[in-house]
N, C-alpha and C positions, 0 to 999 in steps of 0.2 A: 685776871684778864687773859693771861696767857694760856691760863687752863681750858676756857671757855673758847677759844680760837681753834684749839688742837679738837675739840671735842666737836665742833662744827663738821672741820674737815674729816676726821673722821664717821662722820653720819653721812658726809656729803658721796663718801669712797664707800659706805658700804649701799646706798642707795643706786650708784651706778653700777656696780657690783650686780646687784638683783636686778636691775632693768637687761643689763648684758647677759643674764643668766635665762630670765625669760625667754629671752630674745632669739638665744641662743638654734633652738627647735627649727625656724623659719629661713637656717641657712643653711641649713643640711640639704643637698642635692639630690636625696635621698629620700621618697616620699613613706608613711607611714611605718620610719624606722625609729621614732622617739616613739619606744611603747614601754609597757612594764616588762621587764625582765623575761618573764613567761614566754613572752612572744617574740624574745629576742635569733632564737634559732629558725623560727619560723621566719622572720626579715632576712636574716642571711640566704636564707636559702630562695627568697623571693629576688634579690639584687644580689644575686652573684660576687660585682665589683668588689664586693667587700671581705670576702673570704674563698670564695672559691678558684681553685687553681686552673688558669685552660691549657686544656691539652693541646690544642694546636692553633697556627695564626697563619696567615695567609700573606704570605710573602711574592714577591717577584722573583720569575725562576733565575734573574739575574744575581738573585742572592744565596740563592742553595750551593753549597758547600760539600765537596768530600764528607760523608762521616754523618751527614745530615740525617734524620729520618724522617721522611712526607709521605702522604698519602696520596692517593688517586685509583679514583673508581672504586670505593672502599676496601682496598687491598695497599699494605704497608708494606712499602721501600726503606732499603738502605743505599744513600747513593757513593756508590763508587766512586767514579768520576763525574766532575762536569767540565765540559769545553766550550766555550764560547766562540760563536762561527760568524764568519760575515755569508751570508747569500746573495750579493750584488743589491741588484733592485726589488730584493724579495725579503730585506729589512736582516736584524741579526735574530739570532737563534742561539740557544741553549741544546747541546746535544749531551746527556747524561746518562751512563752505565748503571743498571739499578739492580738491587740484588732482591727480588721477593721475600719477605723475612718469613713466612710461613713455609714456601716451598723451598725455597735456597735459588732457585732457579734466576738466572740473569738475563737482563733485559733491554733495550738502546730504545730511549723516548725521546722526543725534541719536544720544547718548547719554545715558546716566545720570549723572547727575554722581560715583556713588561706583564704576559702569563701570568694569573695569580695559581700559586702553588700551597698547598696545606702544608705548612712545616708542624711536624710535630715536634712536642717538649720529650726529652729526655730525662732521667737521672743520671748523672756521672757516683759512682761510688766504688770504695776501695776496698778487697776485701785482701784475706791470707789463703793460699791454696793449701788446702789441708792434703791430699792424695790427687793422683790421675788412677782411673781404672777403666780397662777399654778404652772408650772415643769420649769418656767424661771426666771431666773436673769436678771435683766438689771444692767447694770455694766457704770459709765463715767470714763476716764480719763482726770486727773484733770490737765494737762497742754494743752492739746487739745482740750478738750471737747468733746472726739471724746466716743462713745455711742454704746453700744452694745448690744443683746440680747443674753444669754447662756444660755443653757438647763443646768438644774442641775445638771443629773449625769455627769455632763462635772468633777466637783467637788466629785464625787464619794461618799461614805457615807458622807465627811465633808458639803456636802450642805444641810443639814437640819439644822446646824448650822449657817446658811448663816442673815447675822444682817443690818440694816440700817447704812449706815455709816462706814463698816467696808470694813478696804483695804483685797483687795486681789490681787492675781497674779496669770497673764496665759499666756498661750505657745501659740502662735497663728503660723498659716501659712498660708498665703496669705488671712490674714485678718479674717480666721477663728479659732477660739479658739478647742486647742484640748487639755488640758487637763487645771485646773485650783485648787488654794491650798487657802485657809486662816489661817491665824493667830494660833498659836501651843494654843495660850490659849483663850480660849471664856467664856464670864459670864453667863450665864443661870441662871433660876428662877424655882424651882421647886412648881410645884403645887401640885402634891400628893404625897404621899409615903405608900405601902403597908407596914398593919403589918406584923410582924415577927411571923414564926409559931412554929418556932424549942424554946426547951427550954434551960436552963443556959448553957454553954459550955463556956470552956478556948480559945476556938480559936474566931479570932476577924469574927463576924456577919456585913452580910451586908444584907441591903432591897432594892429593887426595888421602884424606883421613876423615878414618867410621870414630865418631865420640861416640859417649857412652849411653847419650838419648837414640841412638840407631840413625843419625843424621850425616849423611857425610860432607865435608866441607873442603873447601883447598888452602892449604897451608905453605906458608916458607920451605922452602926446602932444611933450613937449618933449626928446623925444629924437628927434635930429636924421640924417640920414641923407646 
């Protein structure tokens, strides 16, 4: 009797089973994406939502960020800065520094703060700087080996800093590097240090010192050379 009850229940689980499994087709959001395999590539690329990556989304200028990269008038920004402005009875405003990524050339746009803006998507990635030579970096990453060439001021004052060996990280888009950062703290070797002209004073004295990237900086005076 006991065996016959268990045997019930399970015909009863595998019959809901296959009704939920039928069924299943008619809740997909997704219209003629239950196909045979064959035609599975061709559905993706028919509904996007399902595999494809977007490149950019349309945000409020009240949301664009330093560092950000958008688009406008199909020409790609880096934005500098943004400052948010009151205009009295002329509503607020976005005023943002934008750097052309093709020209380099910098630019003051305003928007509207509720302005739809194209933000585009970035790659953040970390690579090793294998040399500098002239105005370029070459940079590998070190799971792919994949090898790149970047102009220095991609890295802005910190590429004269730029060391054998040392990691850094950039923003690329479509395999392009638009903007790139290293390491908060670098070892430098100073090679000179001008003397000091001023005489005894209570306030702490600094000198000027050439390191050994050709960068000069000002130092303690009780650093010794």
């Amino acid at each position: 009797m006991r065996a016959v009850e268990v045997s019930k229940r399970l015909s009863r689980a595998l019959f809901s089973f296959s009704s939920y499994s039928r069924s299943l087709p008619n809740f997909l959001p997704s219209p003629d994406c239950h196909r045979s395999s064959g035609d599975r590539d061709t559905c993706l690329l028919r509904f996007p939502w399902s595999a494809t990556q977007q490149r950019a989304v349309k945000v409020n200028a009240s949301h664009v960020r330093p560092g950000n990269v958008i688009e406008k008038s199909g020409k790609m920004y880096q934005v500098i800065d943004a400052e948010h402005k009151q205009r009295g009875r002329g509503g607020a405003m976005m005023q943002m520094e934008l750097r052309d990524i093709d020209t380099g050339n910098k630019v003051s746009l305003r928007f509207g703060t509720e302005e739809a803006v194209e933000r585009v998507f970035v790659e953040d990635k970390s690579f090793t700087c294998l040399y500098t030579e002239n105005d370029t970096a070459f940079v590998i990453e070190s799971e792919t080996f994949e090898q790149l060439e970047v102009p220095l001021d991609v890295f802005g004052k910190a590429g004269a800093y730029l060391q054998e060996g040392m990691k850094v990280w950039l923003q690329l888009y479509d395999g392009r590097a638009l903007s790139g950062s290293i390491p908060k703290r670098v070892a430098c070797t100073i090679k000179e240090i001008h003397a000091s002209t001023k005489g005894p004073t209570v306030t702490p004295r600094y000198r000027r010192a050439l390191l050994d990237n050709g960068v000069t900086v000002m130092v303690s005076e009780i650093c010794k050379f």
